[in-house]
C-alpha positions in Angstrom: -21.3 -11.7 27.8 -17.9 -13.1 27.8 -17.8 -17.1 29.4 -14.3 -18.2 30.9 -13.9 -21.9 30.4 -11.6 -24.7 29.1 -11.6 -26.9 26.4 -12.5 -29.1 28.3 -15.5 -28.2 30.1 -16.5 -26.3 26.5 -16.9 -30.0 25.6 -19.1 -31.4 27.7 -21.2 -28.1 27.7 -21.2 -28.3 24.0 -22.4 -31.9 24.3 -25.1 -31.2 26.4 -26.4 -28.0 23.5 -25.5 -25.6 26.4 -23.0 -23.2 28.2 -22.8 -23.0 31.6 -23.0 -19.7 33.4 -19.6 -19.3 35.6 -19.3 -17.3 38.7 -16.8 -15.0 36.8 -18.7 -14.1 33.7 -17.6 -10.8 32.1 -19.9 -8.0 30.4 -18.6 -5.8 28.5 -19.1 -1.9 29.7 -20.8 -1.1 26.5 -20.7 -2.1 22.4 -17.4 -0.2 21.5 -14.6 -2.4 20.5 -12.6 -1.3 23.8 -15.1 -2.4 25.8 -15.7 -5.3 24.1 -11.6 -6.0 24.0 -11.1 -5.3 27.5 -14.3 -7.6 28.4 -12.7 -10.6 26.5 -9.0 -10.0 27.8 -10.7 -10.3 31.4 -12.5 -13.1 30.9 -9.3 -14.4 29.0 -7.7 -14.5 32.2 -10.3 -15.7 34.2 -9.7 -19.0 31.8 -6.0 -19.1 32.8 -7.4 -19.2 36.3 -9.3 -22.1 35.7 -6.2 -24.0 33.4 -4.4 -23.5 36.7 -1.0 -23.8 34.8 -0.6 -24.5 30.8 -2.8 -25.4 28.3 -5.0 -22.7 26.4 -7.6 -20.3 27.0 -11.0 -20.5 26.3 -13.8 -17.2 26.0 -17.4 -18.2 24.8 -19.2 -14.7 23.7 -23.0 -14.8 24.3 -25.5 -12.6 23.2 -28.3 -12.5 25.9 -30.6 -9.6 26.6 -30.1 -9.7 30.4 -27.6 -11.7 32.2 -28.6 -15.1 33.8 -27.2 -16.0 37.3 -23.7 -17.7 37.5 -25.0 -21.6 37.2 -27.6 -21.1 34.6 -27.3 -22.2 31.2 -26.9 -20.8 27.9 -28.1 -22.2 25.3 -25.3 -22.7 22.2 -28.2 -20.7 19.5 -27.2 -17.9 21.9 -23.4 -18.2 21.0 -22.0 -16.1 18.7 -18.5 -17.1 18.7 -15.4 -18.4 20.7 -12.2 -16.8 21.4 -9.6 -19.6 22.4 -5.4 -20.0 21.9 -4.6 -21.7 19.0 -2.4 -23.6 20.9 -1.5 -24.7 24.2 0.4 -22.1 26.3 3.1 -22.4 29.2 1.9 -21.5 32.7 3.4 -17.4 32.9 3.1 -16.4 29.2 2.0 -13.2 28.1 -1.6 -12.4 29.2 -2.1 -10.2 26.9 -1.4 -12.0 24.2 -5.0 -12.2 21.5 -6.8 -15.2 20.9 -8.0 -16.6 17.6 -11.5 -16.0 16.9 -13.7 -19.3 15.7 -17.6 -19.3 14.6 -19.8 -21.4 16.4 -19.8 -24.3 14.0 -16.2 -24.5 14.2 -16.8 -25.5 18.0 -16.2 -29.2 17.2 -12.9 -28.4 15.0 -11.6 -26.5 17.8 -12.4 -29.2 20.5 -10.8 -32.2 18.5 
C-alpha cells in the first residue's frame, strides 16, 4: 500500500506510533517493480494534492495483508519505508520527478 501525506501530517501520525489510512491510498496492481513504480508515482501525486502548492512530497509504503478502510490506522511496525523529496518543490514542477527513498528509522531525520 502506498499512503499520500505531508510532512506534516507524517509527524503527528508518527507521534501517535501510527499512519492514518487516506481516502486516496494506492495499491500497487501486483509485486513487479512497474507496478510498484507506477503505485508510488500515483500516490506521489496524490501528496502534491494535499501540499496544495510547494513544499515536498510524501509516500508511506505499508505492507498489510488486506487493505484497511480509508480512516483506519496503520500501525508504524507495518511501515516499511518512506518515499519523500529531498527538498521542498515549487508548485508546477516535474511530477515525475523520483523521490528519495528513507528506512523507517530515518522517519525522525527526515521530519526535522
Amino acid at each position: 500500500m502506498y499512503l499520500p501525506t505531508t510532512l506534516a501530517l507524517l509527524a503527528e501520525q508518527h507521534a501517535e506510533g501510527v499512519v492514518v489510512v487516506p481516502e486516496d491510498v494506492v495499491v500497487a496492481e501486483d509485486d513487479s517493480e512497474d507496478a510498484e513504480y507506477a503505485a508510488l508515482m500515483t500516490a506521489a501525486d496524490a501528496s502534491t494534492a494535499l501540499l496544495g502548492g510547494p513544499g515536498r512530497r510524501v509516500v508511506v509504503v505499508a505492507e498489510l495483508d488486506q487493505e484497511p478502510a480509508p480512516g483506519g490506522a496503520v500501525p508504524l511496525r507495518r511501515v516499511a519505508a518512506v518515499h519523500a523529496d529531498v527538498a521542498d518543490r515549487p508548485a508546477g514542477a516535474d511530477p515525475d520527478e523520483d523521490l528519495g527513498w528513507f528506512a523507517t528509522q530515518e522517519i525522525p531525520d527526515l521530519l526535522r
